[in-house]
N, C-alpha and C positions, 0 to 999 in steps of 0.2 A: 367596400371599395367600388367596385359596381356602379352603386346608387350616386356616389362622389363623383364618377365621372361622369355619369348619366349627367348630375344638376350643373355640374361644372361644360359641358359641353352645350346644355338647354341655354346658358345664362352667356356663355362665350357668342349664341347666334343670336344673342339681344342685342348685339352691342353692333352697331354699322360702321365703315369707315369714314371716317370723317377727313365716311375718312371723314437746360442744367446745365450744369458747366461743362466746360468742354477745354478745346485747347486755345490759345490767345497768342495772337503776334508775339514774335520776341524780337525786342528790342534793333538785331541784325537785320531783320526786316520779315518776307513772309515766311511761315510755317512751311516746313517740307511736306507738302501735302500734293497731291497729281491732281485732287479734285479741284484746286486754286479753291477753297474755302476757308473764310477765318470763323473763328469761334473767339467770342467773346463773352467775360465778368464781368456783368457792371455793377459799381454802386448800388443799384436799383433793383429796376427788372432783369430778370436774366432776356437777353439778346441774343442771336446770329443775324452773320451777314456774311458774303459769297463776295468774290473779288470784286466785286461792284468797288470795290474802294470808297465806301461813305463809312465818314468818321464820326467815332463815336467816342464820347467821353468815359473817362474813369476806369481804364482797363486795367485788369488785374491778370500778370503772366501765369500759365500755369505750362506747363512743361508734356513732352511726349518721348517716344526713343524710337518710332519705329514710323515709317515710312507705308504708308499701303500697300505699295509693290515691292515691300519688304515681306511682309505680313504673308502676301499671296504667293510670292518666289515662283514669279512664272515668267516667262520672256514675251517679250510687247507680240499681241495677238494685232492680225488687219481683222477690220469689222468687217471686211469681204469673206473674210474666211470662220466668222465666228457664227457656234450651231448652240444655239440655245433653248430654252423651254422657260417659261412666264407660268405660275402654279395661284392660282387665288381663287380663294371665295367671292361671290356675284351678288349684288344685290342694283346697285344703279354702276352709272361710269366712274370710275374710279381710278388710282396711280397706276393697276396692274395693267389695265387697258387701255391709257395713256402710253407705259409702255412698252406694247405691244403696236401701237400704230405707229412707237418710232422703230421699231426694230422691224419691223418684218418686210421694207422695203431696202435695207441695209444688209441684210446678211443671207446667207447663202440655203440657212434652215433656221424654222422658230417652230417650234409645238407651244400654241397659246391653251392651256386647259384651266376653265372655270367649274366652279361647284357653287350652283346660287342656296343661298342660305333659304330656308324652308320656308321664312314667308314672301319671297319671291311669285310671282304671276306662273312661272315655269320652272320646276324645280330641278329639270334634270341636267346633271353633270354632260358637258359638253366639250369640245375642241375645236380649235383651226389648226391647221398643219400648212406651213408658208414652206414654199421652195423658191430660192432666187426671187423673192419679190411676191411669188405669185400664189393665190390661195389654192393651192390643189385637194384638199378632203377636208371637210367640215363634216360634224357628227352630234349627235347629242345619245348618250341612254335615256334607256326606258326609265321612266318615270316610277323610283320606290320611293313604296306608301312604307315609309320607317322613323320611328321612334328615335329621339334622343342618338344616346353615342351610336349606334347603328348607320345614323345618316352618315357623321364621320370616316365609321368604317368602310363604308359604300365609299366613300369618296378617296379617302387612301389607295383604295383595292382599284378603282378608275386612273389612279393618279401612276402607280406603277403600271397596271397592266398599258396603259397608252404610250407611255416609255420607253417600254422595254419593247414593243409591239412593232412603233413607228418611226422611233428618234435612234441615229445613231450616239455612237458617243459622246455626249456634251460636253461643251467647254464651259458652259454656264446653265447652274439651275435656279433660276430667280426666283425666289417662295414670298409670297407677301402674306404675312403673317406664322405665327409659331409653328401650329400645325401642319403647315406644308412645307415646311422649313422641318420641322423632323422627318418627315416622310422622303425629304433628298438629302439627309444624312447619311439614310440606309441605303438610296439609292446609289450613293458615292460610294460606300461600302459594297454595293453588290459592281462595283466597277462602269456605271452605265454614266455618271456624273464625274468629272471632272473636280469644279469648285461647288461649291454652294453658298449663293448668298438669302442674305435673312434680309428682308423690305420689313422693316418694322412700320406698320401705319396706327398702329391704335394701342401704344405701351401707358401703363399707369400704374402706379404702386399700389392703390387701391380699385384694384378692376372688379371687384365682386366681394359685398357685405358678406358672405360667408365665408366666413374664416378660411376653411379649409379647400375649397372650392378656389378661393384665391391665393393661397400653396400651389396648388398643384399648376394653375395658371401660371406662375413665377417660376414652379421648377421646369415645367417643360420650355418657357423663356431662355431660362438661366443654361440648360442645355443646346439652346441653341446658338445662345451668345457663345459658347464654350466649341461648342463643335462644330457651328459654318465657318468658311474658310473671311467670313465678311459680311457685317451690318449694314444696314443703311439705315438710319433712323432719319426722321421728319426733324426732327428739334434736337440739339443739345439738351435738352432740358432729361430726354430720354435715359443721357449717360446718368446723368447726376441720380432721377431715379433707382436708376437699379444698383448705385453704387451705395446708396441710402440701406438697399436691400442687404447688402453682402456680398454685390459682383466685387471682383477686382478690379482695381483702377488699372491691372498689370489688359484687361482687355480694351479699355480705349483705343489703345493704333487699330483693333479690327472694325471698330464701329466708323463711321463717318456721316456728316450730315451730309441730306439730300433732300433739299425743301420740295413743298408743294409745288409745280408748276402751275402753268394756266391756258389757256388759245389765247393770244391776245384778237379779238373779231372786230376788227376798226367796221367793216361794211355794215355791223350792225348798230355802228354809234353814230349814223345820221341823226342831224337833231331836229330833224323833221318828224323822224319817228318817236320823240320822247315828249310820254306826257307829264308836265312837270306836276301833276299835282300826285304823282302815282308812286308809292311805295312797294316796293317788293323784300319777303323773306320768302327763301332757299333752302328746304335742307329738312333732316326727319323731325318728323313731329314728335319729341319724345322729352322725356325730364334732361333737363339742363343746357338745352337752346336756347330756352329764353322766350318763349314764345308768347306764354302766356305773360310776362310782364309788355310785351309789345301789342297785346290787344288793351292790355291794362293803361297802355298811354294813350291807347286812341283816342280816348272821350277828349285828351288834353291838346292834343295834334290837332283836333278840330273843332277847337276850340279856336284857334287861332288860323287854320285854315281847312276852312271848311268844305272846300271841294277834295280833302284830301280822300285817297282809296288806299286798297291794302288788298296787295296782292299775294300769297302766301301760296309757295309750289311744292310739292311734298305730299306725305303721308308718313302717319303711323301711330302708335297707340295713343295718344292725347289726341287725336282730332275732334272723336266727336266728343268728347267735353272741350275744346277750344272750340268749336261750332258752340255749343249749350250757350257756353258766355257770351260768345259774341250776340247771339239772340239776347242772352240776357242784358246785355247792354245797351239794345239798341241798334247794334253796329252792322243789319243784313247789310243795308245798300253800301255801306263803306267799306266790308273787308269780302275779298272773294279768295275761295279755297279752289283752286284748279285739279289736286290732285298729283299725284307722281309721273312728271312729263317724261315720258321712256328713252327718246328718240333726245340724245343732247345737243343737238342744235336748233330744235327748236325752242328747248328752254334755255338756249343763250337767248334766242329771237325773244321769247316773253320776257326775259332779263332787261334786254338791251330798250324795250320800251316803256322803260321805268325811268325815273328823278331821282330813286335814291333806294339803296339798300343797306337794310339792317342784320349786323350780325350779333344778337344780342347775348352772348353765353352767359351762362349763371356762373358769377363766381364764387365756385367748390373746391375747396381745396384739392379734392380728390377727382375732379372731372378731369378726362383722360383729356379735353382740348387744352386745359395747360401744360402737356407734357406731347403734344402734337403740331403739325400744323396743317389747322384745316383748307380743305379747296375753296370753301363759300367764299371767303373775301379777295380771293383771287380771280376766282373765276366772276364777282362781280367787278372788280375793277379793269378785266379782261374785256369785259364791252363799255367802257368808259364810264359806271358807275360810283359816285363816292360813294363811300362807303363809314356808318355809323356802327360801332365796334366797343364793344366792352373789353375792358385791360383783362383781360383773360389767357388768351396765345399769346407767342412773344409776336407773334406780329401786328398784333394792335400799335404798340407801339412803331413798329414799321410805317406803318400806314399814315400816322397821325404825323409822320417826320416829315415824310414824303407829299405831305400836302393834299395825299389820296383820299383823305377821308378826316372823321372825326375819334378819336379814341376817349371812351369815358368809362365812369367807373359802374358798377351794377346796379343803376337806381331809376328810377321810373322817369323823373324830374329830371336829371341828366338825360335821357333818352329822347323826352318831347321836345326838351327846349334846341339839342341837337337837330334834331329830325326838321322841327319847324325851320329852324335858320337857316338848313340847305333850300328846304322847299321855298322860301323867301327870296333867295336871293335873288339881285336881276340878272343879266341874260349872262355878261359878261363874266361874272364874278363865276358863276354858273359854269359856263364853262372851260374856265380855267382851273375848279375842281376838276372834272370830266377830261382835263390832258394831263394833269397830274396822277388821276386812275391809271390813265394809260401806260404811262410811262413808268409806273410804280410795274403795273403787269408786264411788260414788254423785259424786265430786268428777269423777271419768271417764268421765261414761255418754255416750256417742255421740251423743247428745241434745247434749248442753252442746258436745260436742268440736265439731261440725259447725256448733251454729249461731255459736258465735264466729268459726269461720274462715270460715265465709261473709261474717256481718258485715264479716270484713275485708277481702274481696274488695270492699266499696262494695256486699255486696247486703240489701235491708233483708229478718229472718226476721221 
């Protein structure tokens, strides 16, 4: 059993965050929901869509009984008075650290604690501790040289003792992801937590080719859909997943969606600073991004425009055989690898001096971006970039509605002939893609995302 959690916890720190049905208007009008989020069935793709009010064809009702601030049976909190704690694993910026930059100038106490995953530049478990706005203690541990489930345990045993230590009594323990989301189960149990909610960022029904390995990922899931007082999933798509599994559909009213947000950075979508001939992909270098079919189109991309480049920001285990190819192809002066840009504004800034970005996921039935939603395409169209997208997330199709981008299927040929026609285009057409981006991100900005789902928690923003 041991060795099970040992491979199950090595293969759980493989997987970065990237970072189904659900409920659908009825007829009366909106879903008693506090988050003002609808969930929709289509014909088609499965979709969500957030009070935006954009209508979508072919909906299919499905039904709920419970209310969120039913579910939580707690009396509406002031966000002036609310003490919370943000609990996540570290690797680049991501939803937990998002939000934490909304909260910690809103409430009266936040303990933010990170544990960056091992192949992290810095591995050691760290904290912020916010009072009224302000950062008063930041800390990091000593840095342990530890194996497998070990590092876990270190990190559980950092996640209580900091707690119990600095925080008083929480009204909220926000866990992004399973593991930390068990750890303030018990915390709730030892009377120091309040509620517990579960940020689901990275759910899939098939998370890991070993059988049993991905048992035990589902059950300690399945426990925590069970035992936090409240989900937040990325996608509908999530519910349907785990109801595929055996959850009960009687757990839907805990779950809720809570889409990716984005910055929308207008100052960096001067078009003086974009060079049109310049492609950018975002995002780790690993099996089923797509990466390697986006060097695979290059030869065809410049074929037809030939000053085009490729700028590629990231790391991780495929790079240096995506290097190897690229040599092999020919492609040094056309594709440049930057590396993992640390600091996220300035790879908005490398973003923002781009033509066009591509989000190319492989579509696997089993890749955890069909049952998420990823940051890459928001956080591109956040600095006014269209965006080329394989029907993989449900927001490809978002994007492709919205005029933000291009949505195509997973093929090399769809990919160039896409890719070229943005870079084609003249100035005009050009930038009337490029306010469409914006205005697709401006519907997402982490501002909106966060205060509705607070709202729904019963806390007033």
């Amino acid at each position: 059993m041991w060795a099970c959690l040992s491979s199950f916890l090595a293969e759980y720190e493989r997987v970065v965050e990237e970072t189904g049905e659900g409920l659908a208007i009825p007829s009366s009008g909106v879903l008693d929901n506090p988050l003002g989020l609808q969930y929709w069935h289509l014909a088609g793709p499965i979709c969500y869509k957030d009070a935006f009010q954009r209508e979508l064809e072919s909906v299919e009702y499905i039904t709920t009984t419970h209310s969120v601030a039913e579910v939580l049976k707690k009396d509406k909190l002031d966000i002036k008075e609310l003490k919370a704690a943000v609990v996540t694993h570290t690797f680049a910026s991501g939803h937990a650290q998002h939000l934490e930059t909304y909260l910690r100038d809103k409430v009266p106490f936040l303990l933010f604690i990170g544990h960056p995953f091992s192949y992290a530049k810095d591995t050691r478990s760290f904290y912020h501790l916010y009072k009224d706005g302000n950062l008063i203690r930041e800390h990091k541990s000593i840095d342990w040289p530890l194996p497998g489930i070990l590092r876990y345990v270190k990190d559980t045993i950092y996640t209580f003792l900091w707690i119990l230590l600095y925080s008083p009594k929480l009204h909220f323990y926000f866990a992004a992801n399973n593991l930390n989301a068990f750890a303030g189960v018990w915390l709730r149990r030892l009377g120091k937590v309040e509620r517990v909610l579960f940020y689901t960022i990275d759910y899939v029904p098939r998370r890991f080719d070993n059988w049993l390995v991905n048992e035990i990922y589902h059950a300690i899931d399945s426990f925590c859909v069970k035992n936090c007082d409240l989900v937040w999933n990325l996608s509908p798509a999530m519910v349907e997943g785990r109801e595929k599994r055996g959850i009960s559909a009687k757990y839907r009213n805990k779950q809720v969606v809570v889409p990716t947000g984005t910055d929308v950075s207008i100052g960096l979508s001067r078009p003086d600073n974009i060079d049109r001939n310049k492609m950018v992909f975002m995002g780790h270098l690993r099996p089923g991004q797509g990466v390697e079919s986006l060097i695979r189109a290059m030869p065809g991309i410049l074929k037809e425009v030939p000053e085009a480049r490729l700028i590629i920001i990231g790391t991780g285990p495929l790079e240096e055989e995506l290097k190897r190819e690229v040599k092999k192809l020919g492609l040094e002066g056309h594709v440049e690898f930057t590396g993992y840009i640390e600091d996220y504004k300035d790879m908005l800034t490398c973003l923002a001096a781009c033509s066009v970005a591509i989000a190319p996921y492989v579509d696997d039935e089993d890749t955890f971006t069909r049952y998420s939603d990823p940051a890459k395409p928001k956080d591109y169209a956040g600095v006014g970039l269209p965006v080329v997208i394989t029907k993989v997330p449900q927001v490809a199709w978002e994007i492709d509605k919205s005029g933000a981008g291009i949505a195509i299927d997973d093929d090399v040929d769809q990919l160039v002939s896409s890719v070229v026609s943005i870079l084609k285009k003249d100035d005009t057409e050009y930038q009337a893609l490029r306010e469409n981006a914006l205005n697709f991100a401006r519907d997402y900005s982490w501002d909106n995302i966060f205060t509705k789902a607070l709202r729904g928690l019963n806390i007033s923003v």
